[in-house]
TORZA-199218 format. One record per residue (C-alpha): x, y, z. Coordinates in pm, whole numbers, padded with zeros to 5 digits, always signed. Layout:
<nodes>
XYZ...
</nodes>
This chain:
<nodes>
+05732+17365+23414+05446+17159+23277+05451+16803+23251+05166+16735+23017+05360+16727+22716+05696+16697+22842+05890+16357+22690+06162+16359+22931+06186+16135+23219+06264+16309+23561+06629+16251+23533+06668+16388+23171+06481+16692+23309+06696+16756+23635+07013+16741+23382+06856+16958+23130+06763+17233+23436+07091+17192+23610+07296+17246+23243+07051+17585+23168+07068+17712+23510+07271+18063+23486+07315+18058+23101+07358+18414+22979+07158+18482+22622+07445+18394+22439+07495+18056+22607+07137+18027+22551+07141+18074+22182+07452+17875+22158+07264+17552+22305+06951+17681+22114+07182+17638+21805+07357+17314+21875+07029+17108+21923+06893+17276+21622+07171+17147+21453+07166+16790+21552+06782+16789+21458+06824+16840+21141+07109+16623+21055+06919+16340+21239+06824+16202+20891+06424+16179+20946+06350+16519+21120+06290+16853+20957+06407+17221+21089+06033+17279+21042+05941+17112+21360+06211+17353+21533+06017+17676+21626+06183+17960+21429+06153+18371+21403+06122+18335+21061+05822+18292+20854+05773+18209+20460+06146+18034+20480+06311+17882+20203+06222+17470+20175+06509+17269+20114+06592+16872+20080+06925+16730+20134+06973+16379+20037+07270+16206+20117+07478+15850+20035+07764+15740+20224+07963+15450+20335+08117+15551+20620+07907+15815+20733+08110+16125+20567+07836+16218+20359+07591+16256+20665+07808+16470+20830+07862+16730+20540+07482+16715+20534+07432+16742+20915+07689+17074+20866+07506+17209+20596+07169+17152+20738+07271+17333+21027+07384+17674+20860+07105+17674+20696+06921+17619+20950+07067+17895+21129+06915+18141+20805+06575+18034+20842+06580+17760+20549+06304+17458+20604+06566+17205+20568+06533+16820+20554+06768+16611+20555+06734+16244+20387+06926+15958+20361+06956+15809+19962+06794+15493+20055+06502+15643+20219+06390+15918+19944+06122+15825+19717+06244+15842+19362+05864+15950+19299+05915+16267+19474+06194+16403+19257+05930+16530+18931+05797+16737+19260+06123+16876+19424+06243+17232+19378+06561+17295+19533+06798+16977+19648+07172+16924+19755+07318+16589+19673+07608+16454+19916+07751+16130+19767+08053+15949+19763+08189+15635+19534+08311+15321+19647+08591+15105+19545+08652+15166+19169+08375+15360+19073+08058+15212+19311+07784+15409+19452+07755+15328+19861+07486+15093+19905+07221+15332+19992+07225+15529+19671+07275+15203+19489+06916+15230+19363+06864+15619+19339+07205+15598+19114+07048+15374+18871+06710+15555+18918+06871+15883+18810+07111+15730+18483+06848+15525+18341+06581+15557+18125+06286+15612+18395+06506+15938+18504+06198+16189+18484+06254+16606+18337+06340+16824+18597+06296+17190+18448+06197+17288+18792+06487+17156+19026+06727+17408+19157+07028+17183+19265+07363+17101+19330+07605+16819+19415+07855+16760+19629+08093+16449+19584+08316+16281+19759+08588+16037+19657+08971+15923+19667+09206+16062+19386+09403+15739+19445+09158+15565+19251+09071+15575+18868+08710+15708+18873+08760+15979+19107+08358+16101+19252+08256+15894+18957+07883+15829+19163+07849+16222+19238+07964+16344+18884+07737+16080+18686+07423+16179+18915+07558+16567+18839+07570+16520+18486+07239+16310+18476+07079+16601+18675+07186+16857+18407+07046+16645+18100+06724+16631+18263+06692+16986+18245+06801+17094+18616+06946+17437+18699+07252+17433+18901+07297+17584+19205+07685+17607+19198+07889+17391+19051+07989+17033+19121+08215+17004+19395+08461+16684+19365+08674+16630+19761+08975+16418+19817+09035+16236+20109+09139+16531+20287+08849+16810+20225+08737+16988+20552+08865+17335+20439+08721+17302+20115+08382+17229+20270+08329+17441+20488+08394+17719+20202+08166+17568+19957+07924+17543+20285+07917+17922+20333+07941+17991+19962+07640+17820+19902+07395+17924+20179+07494+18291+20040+07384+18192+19685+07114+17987+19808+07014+18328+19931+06983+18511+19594+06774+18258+19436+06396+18368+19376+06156+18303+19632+06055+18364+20007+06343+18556+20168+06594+18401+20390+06681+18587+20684+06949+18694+20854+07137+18441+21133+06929+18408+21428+07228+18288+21576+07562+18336+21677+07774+18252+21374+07994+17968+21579+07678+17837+21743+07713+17489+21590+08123+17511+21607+08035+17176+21884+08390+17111+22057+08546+16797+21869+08840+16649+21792+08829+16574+21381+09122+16552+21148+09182+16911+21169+09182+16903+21531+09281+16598+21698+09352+16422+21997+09670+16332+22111+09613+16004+22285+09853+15838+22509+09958+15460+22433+09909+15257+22708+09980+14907+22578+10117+14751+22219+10216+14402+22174+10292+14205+21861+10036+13909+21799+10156+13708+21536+10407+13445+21572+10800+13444+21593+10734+13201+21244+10474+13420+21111+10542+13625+20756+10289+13878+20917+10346+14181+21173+10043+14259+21332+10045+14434+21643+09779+14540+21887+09777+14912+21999+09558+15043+22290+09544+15447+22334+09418+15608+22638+09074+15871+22558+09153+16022+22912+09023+16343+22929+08855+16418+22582+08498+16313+22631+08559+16100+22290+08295+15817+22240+08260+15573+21958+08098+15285+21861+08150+14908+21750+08198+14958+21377+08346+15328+21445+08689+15358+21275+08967+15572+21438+09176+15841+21214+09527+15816+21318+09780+16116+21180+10153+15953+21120+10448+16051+20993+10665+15975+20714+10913+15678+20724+11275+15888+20821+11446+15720+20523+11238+15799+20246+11257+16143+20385+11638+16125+20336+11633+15969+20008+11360+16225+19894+11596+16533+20028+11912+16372+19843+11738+16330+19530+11677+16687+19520+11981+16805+19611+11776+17018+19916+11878+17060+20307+11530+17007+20417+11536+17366+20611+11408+17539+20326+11036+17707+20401+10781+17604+20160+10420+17671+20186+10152+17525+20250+09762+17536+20285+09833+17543+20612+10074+17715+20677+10425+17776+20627+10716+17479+20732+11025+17345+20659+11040+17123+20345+11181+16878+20621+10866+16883+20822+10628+16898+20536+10755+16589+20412+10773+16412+20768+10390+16492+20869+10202+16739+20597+10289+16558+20257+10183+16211+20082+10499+16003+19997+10476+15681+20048+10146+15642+19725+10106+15766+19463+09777+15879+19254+09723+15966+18916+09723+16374+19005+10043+16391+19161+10194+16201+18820+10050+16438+18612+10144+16738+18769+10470+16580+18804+10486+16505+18408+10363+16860+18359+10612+17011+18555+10912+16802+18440+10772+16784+18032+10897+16408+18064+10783+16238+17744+10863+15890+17891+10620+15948+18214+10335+16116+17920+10372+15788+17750+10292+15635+18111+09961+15867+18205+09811+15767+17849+09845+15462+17864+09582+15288+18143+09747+14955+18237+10084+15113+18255+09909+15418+18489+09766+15089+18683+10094+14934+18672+10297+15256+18784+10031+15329+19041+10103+14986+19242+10419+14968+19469+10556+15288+19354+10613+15626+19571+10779+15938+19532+11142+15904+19535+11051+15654+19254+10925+15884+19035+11233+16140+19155+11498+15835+19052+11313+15735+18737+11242+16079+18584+11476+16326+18781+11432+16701+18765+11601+16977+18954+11267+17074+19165+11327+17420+19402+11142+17321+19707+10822+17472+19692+10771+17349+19320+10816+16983+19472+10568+17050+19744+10319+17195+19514+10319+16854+19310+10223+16656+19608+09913+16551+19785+09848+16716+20156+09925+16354+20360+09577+16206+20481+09496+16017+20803+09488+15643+20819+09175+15544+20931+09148+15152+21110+08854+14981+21247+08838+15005+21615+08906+14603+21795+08732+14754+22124+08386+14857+22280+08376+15148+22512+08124+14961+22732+08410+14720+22821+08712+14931+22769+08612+15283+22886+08821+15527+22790+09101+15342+22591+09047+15300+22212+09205+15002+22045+09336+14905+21684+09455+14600+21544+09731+14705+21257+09938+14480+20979+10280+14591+20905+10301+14695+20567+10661+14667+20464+10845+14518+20114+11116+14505+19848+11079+14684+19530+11341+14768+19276+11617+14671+19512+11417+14911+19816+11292+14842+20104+10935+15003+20148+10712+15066+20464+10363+15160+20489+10362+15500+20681+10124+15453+20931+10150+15139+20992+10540+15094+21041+10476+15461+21235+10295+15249+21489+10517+14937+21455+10833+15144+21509+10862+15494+21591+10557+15490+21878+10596+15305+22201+10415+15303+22567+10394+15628+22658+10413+15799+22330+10127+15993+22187+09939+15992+21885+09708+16204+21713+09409+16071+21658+08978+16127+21589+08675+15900+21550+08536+15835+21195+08176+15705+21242+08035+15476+21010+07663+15374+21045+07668+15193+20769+07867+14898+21014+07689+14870+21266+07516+14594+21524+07159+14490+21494+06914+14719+21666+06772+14436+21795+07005+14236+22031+06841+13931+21988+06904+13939+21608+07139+13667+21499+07465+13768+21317+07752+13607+21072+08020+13766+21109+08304+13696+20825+08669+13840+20814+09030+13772+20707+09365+13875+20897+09291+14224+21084+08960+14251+20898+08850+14063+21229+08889+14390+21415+08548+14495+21440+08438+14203+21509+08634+14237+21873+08454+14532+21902+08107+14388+21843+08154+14124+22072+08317+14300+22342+08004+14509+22331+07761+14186+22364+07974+14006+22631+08051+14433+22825+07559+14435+22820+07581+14082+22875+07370+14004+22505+07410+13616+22422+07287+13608+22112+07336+13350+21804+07687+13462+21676+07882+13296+21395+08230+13427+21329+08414+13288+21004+08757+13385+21043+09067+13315+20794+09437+13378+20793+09745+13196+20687+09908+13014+20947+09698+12832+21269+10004+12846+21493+10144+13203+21432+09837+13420+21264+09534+13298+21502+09451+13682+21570+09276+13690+21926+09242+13314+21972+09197+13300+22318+08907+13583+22359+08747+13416+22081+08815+13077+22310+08644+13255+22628+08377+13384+22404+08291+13071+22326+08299+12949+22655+08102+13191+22799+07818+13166+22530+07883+13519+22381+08009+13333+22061+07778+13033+21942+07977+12886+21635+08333+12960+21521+08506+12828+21191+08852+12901+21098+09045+12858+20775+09393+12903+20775+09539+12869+20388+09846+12818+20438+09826+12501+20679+09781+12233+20389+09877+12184+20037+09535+12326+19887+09479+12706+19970+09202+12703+20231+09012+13035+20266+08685+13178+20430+08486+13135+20161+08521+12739+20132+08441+12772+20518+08111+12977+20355+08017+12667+20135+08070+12386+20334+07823+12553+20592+07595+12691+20319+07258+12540+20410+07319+12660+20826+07418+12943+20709+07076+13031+20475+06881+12910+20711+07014+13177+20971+06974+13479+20719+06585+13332+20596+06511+13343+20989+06671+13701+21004+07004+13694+21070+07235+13992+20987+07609+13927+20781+07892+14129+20775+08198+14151+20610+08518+14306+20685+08834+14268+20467+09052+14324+20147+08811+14414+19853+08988+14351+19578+09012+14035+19618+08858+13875+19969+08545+14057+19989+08452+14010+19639+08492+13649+19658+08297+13630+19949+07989+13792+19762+08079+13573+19486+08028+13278+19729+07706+13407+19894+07525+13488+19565+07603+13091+19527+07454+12995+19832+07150+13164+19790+07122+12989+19393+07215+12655+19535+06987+12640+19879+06707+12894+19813+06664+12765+19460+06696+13118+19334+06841+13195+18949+07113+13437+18924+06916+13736+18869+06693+13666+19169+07029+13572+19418+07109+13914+19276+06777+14053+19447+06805+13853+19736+07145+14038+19836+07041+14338+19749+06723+14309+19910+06982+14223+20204+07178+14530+20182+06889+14748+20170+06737+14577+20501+07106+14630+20617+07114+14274+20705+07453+14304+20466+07729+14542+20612+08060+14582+20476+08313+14715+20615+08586+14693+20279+08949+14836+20177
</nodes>
């Protein structure tokens, strides 16, 4: 083989030679397919650079905005089918496209999910407002469609996806297919709308697309997901909060033996629980049911007592299950509840199922119950570890949700799953969420803040695990807050050692529980603010991990502050300045 424009190094040859050696054609095309595929999900390539038997193809953009890195994948998917049918396919991230380009586009997909209540991610922060305000352009040539991606458990469900949809339309667009809105839980539901709409893409006028080069499973890459996870072995858990502490935060390590997993710091792992037993009980009594009746479900058919315990959402409630629930029953008392919005809000907190069974009983058969409610979605938690230091464990740092309402005891499912009902030895179903939008510095040498409350430190483990596992001493700053110094101290000592050790340059702490005045991370934030603009004007990188209702917001409160206060700026231009932050990604987040 010639060398002259080979860019592998001798070793990344040898392993390439030793992996085709003896590959029938189908193996061939198989590996032929899989690197095609991850080419054109890469973000900045284009299947055009990827020699193909087909001429005259199709030309096709994808542009994508996510938060955790969802969005890319659906794209990545997509891209690859179509791929596969001889479609010039590019594949774009939302912060990257030139809003210039759009007058000039033909045929796009959209992949975009909202944030919080509402919120594009903070890549398509800009093409959002580019596309719903007045300097949107006419678009009577664009062929499109959008997919979007959201969580029915808040108010404006895909609100991002269906405003750029709708904004799309006005202009003058032509739809491809129709919006598509996914839940949480929405990997059948993709992959339809994926083959559905590389056979319509098909039909549309202009060069023809050709028939699969490919074997149709030749991007089907072996990996665990939600669908199909691992089941991981726990190897260690240990409580590490206090005796005195009003918190229950325990630290779970899970062995990777044997999958071939990897992640990354900033990676979040899926974890698929079950049910707390007694609201399964009380559910079952309520209904009058034995729990061994069949009922079915997308996926199959089970027992109303197993659909409950590991298929079925119980423990939250969103506005769809409540309305198919009012629909069903005709109660005018829960009608007076979905119309009006605080009381929905209200409702919505604290409540779960058997709630709405005690407080608006109906005889339900068993599959008329299951049909009300929601298919029961993974947890996902930031990963505390590095896989340069740990190997092949994967570790999580978890608060126990548990409290009284209405004279009942509650209990987050996962969580109290992993508190009580998993031990050493016990396995758990799990799969790696990536998330590139939380992520280290490409540069090691690039300072970094890092700020979190109570568990939201997680990640932070993980980053400097990863520094101290490549030996990286770089300027780090960790802000860290939490109630009680004694008893909630999360990972005091390896922050200690860190310190030590020069892997961790600064650390302050605020614990707001310790005096009479509520301390908290943000007063930590302005009591440092000069240091702390002076790192980010000399290039530093901030992140922030934590509750956003309430701690994350205040944080950004208290940074837009900072930069009025040292850098002289006026609210508008602090406005810019953390933007212009977020689009450098020199501001992460890593919220829930």
């Amino acid at each position: 083989m010639s060398n002259q424009f080979n860019p592998l190094n001798e070793q990344q040859l040898s392993a390439l030679s030793s992996l085709s050696a003896g590959l029938n054609r189908e193996q061939l095309l198989w590996i032929n397919g899989y690197f095609q595929g991850l080419l054109v999900s890469s973000g900045s390539n284009r299947a055009a650079d990827i020699p193909t038997t087909t001429k005259n193809s199709k030309y096709l953009k994808i542009l994508y905005g996510t938060h955790t890195g969802r969005s890319k994948t659906i794209a990545g998917k997509l891209a690859g089918k179509l791929a596969e049918r001889g479609v010039d396919v590019q594949s774009v991230a939302l912060d990257e496209y030139k809003t210039r380009q759009l007058a000039s586009e033909t045929n796009l997909v959209f992949i975009v999910s909202t944030h919080g209540e509402g919120e594009p991610p903070a890549m398509a922060e800009d093409f959002y407002s580019f596309i719903t305000g007045k300097r949107s352009p006419q678009l009577p040539n664009l062929n499109y469609s959008v997919v979007a991606l959201g969580d029915k458990s808040y108010k404006l469900f895909c609100k991002t996806g269906i405003d750029i949809d709708q904004a799309l339309a006005k202009a003058g667009a032509k739809s491809i297919l129709p919006i598509l809105t996914l839940d949480v839980d929405f990997e059948d539901e993709v992959d339809l709308w994926i083959n559905q709409f590389v056979n319509v893409f098909a039909e549309l006028p202009g060069s023809a697309v050709s028939d699969s080069t490919l074997p149709a499973n030749s991007l089907q890459i072996n990996q665990y997901s939600r669908k199909r996870p691992f089941r991981a072995t726990v190897i260690d858990k240990v409580k590490i909060t206090g005796r005195d502490s009003d918190k229950e935060v325990y630290h779970v390590e899970l062995s990777l033996e044997g999958s071939g997993i990897t992640y990354e710091p900033g990676d979040s792992v899926g974890i698929l629980a079950n049910n707390p037993p007694a609201l399964i009980d009380g559910i079952l009594r309520q209904i009058n049911v034995s729990g061994t009746e069949i009922v079915v479900l997308k996926e199959g058919e089970f027992s109303l007592q197993e659909a409950l315990s590991d298929r079925l959402e119980i423990t939250v409630l969103n506005r769809e299950v409540i309305q198919k629930y009012q629909e069903r029953t005709g109660n005018t008392k829960l009608l007076e509840i979905i119309k009006n919005e605080v009381l929905l809000d209200q409702y919505l907190y604290g409540h779960d199922v058997l709630d709405l069974l005690e407080e608006f009983p109906f005889q339900f058969s068993a599959q008329e119950f299951a049909d009300i409610l929601r298919s029961f979605p993974p947890r996902l938690y930031s990963i505390s570890s590095s896989q340069a230091a740990v190997g092949n464990e994967v570790h999580v740092t978890v608060a126990t949700v548990r409290y009284s309402h209405k004279g009942r005891e509650r209990a987050g499912a996962c969580s109290t799953y992993l508190a009580d009902r998993i031990d050493i030895d016990s396995q758990v179903s799990v799969f790696i969420e990536k998330n590139p939008a939380f992520k280290l510095p490409e540069n090691d040498e690039t300072p970094v803040i890092l700020v979190g409350a109570g568990t939201g430190v997680a990640p932070y483990r993980a980053f400097l695990q990863h520094r101290e596992a490549n030996n990286q001493k770089g300027k780090t700053w960790l802000f860290f807050g939490e109630r009680r110094f004694h008893s909630d101290f999360l990972y005091q000592v390896e922050w200690q050692n860190l310190l030590k050790d020069g892997y961790l340059e600064k650390i302050d702490v605020a614990f707001s529980r310790d005096q009479k005045e509520k301390v908290y991370v943000q007063h930590r934030l302005i009591e440092r603010q000069k240091e702390i603009f002076d790192w980010l004007n000399n290039g530093a990188s901030i992140y922030l991990c934590g509750d956003m209702k309430q701690m994350a917001r205040d944080v950004q409160k208290t940074l837009l502050q900072i930069f009025e206060t040292e850098g002289g700026m006026s609210e508008e231009k602090a406005l810019e300045y953390l933007k212009t932050l977020k689009k450098e990604k020199r501001f992460q987040t890593d919220v829930y």
